[in-house]
DRENDO-1510 file (C-alpha; in Angstrom, 1 decimal, always signed):
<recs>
REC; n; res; u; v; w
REC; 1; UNK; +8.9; -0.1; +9.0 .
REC; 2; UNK; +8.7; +3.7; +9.6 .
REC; 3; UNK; +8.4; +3.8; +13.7 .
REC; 4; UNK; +5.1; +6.1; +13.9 .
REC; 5; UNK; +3.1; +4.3; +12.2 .
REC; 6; UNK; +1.6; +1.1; +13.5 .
REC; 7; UNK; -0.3; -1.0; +10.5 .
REC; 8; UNK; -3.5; -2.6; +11.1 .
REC; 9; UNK; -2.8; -5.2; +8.1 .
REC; 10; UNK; +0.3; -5.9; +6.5 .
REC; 11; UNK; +0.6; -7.2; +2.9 .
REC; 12; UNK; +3.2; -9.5; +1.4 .
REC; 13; UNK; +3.2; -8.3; -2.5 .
REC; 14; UNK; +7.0; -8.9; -3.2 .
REC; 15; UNK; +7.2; -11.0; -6.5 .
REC; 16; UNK; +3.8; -9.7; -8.3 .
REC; 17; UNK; +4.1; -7.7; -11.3 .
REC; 18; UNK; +1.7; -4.7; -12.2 .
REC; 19; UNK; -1.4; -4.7; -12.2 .
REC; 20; UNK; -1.5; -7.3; -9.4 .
REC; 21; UNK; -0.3; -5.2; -6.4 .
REC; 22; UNK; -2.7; -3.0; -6.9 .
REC; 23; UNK; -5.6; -5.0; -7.9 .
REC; 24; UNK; -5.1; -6.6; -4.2 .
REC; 25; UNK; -4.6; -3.6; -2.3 .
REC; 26; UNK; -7.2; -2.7; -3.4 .
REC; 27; UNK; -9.2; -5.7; -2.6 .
REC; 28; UNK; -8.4; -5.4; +0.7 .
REC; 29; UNK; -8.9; -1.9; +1.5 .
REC; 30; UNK; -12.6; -2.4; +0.9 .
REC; 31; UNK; -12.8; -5.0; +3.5 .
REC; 32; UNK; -10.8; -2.2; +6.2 .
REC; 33; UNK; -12.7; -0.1; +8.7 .
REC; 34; UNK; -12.3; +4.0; +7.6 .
REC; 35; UNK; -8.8; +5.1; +9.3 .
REC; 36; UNK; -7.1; +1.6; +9.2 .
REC; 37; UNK; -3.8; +1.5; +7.7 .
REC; 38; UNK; -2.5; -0.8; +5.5 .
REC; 39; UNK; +1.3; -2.1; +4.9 .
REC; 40; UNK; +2.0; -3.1; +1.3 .
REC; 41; UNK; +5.5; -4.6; +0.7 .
REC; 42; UNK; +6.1; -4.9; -2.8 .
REC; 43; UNK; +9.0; -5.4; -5.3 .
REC; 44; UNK; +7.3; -3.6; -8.4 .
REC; 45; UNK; +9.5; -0.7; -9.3 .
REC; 46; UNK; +6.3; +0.3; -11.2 .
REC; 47; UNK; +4.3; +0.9; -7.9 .
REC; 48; UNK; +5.9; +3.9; -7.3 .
REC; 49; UNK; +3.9; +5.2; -9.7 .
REC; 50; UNK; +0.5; +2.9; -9.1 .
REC; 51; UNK; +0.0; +3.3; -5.3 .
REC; 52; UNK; +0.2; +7.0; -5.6 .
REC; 53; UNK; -2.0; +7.5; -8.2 .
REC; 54; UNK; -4.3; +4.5; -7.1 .
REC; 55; UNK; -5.0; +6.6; -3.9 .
REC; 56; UNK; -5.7; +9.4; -5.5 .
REC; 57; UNK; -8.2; +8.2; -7.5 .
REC; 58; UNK; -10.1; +5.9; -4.2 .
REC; 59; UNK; -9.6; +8.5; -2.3 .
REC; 60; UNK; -7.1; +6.8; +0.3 .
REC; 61; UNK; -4.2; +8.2; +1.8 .
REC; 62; UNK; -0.6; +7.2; +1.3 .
REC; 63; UNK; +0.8; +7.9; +4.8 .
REC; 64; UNK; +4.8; +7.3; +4.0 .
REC; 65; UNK; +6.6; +5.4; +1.6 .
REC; 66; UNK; +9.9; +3.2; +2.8 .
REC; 67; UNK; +12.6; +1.5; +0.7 .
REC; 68; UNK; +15.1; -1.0; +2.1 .
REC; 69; UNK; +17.0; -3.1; -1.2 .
REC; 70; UNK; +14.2; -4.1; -3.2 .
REC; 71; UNK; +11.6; -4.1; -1.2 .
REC; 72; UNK; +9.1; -1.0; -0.8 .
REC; 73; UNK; +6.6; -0.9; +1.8 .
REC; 74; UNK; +3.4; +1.5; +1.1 .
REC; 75; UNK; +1.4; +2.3; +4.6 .
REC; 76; UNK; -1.8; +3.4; +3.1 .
REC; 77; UNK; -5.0; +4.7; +4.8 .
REC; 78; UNK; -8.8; +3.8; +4.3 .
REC; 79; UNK; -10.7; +7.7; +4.4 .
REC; 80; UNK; -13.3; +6.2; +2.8 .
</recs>
């Protein structure tokens, strides 16, 4: 987990396929308070293209993006 950020919510996604990481993510998010972060750990290689363009298009943020093996953790931020 990256050491300056501190997630409000943390997501266990590893094993779901696209669309499904996104689709609850995104879930989620809706029921966060604006500034909240979120921690989505996922194995989809295809999220590194999904969260990123996913936030774009809600609005969110993606604050930082770690990889350790297989596992990628997103810490995204509700801005609105």
């Amino acid at each position: 987990m990256s050491d300056a950020i501190k997630p409000d919510i943390t997501m266990d996604l590893k094993g779901l396929a696209c669309p499904m990481p996104v689709v609850k993510v995104s879930q989620q998010i809706k029921k966060m308070q604006i500034g909240q972060v979120l921690a989505a750990e996922t194995t989809d290689p295809g999220a590194h293209a999904d969260f990123p363009a996913w936030a774009k298009s809600t609005g969110n943020e993606i604050l930082s993006t770690d990889k350790k093996d297989t596992v990628t953790t997103f810490y995204i931020k509700k801005l609105k």
